[in-house]
N, C-alpha and C positions, 0 to 999 in steps of 0.2 A: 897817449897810449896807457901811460897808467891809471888815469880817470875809470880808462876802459875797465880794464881790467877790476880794479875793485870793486865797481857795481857791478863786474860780471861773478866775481867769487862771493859779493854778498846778498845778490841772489838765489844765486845755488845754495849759500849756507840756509837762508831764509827758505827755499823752498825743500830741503835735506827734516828741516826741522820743522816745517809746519805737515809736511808728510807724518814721519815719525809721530808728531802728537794727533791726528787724525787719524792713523793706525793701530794706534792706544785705544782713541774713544770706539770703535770699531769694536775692538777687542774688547772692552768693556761691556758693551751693547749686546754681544754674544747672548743668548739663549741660557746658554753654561752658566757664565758667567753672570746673569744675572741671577739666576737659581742659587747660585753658592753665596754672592751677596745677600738675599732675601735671608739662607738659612743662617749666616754672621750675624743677621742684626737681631733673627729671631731667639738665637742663642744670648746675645748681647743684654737681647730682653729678659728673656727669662731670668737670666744670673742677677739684672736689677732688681727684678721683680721678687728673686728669692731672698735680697741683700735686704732690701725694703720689708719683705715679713718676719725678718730675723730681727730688725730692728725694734719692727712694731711689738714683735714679742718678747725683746727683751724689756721695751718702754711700759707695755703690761703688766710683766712679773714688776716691775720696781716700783709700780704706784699698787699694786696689789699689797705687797710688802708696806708701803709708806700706808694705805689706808687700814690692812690690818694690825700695824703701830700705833697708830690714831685712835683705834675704832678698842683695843686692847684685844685682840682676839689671837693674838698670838700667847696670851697670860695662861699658864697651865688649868687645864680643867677639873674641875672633880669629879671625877668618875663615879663611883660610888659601886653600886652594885647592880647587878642586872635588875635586878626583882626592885629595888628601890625606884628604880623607874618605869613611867606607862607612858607608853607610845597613845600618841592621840587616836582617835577615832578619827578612819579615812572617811574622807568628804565619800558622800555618794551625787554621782550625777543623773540628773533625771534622760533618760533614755527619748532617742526620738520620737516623736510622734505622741509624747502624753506631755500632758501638761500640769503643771505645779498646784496649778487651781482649780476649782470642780467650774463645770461650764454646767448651761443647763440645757444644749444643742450639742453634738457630737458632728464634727467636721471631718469626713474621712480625710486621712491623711495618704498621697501617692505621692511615692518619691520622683523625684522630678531630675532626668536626665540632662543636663545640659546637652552633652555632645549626639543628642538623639534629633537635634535640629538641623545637623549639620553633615 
């Protein structure tokens, strides 16, 4: 009788408790509930992702710093005066459709639309 009895009470425990954890996954599996998962992990990410650029920016400034030590470009400048200094002559670029060199044909030039193919 008591044989009986204990595989009758640890079946019932066993199926109390495989219930219960099949009821869980259930509930996990919910619509809801995966939605608010998704938005945890998204959040999750993002916070790495901004731990990550914090990083990368601080590892920036500190080799910017070590190469402007290096390089001496943190050494005070000499100013001097405005007028004592001239600003270079800005580059000019040659505009589209001419060309740098004299030809001795003329190829008309038409702008050509990519997205007019499509």
């Amino acid at each position: 009788m008591f044989r009986r009895t204990f595989w009758f009470t640890a079946g019932a425990a066993a199926g109390v408790w495989a219930t219960t954890k099949v009821n869980r996954k259930l509930k996990q599996l919910t619509p809801e509930s995966l939605a608010a998962q998704a938005a945890n992990k998204a959040v999750e990410t993002g916070h790495r992702l901004k731990d990550f650029a914090l990083d990368v920016r601080a590892g920036m400034l500190q080799r910017e710093a070590e190469l402007g030590e290096a390089l001496g470009l943190d050494a005070p400048v000499d100013q001097g005066t405005a007028l004592d200094r001239e600003l270079p002559e800005p580059r000019r670029r040659p505009t589209l459709g001419t060309t740098p060199h004299k030809t001795t044909h003329s190829i008309p030039t038409i702008p050509y639309n990519r997205n007019e193919d499509h």
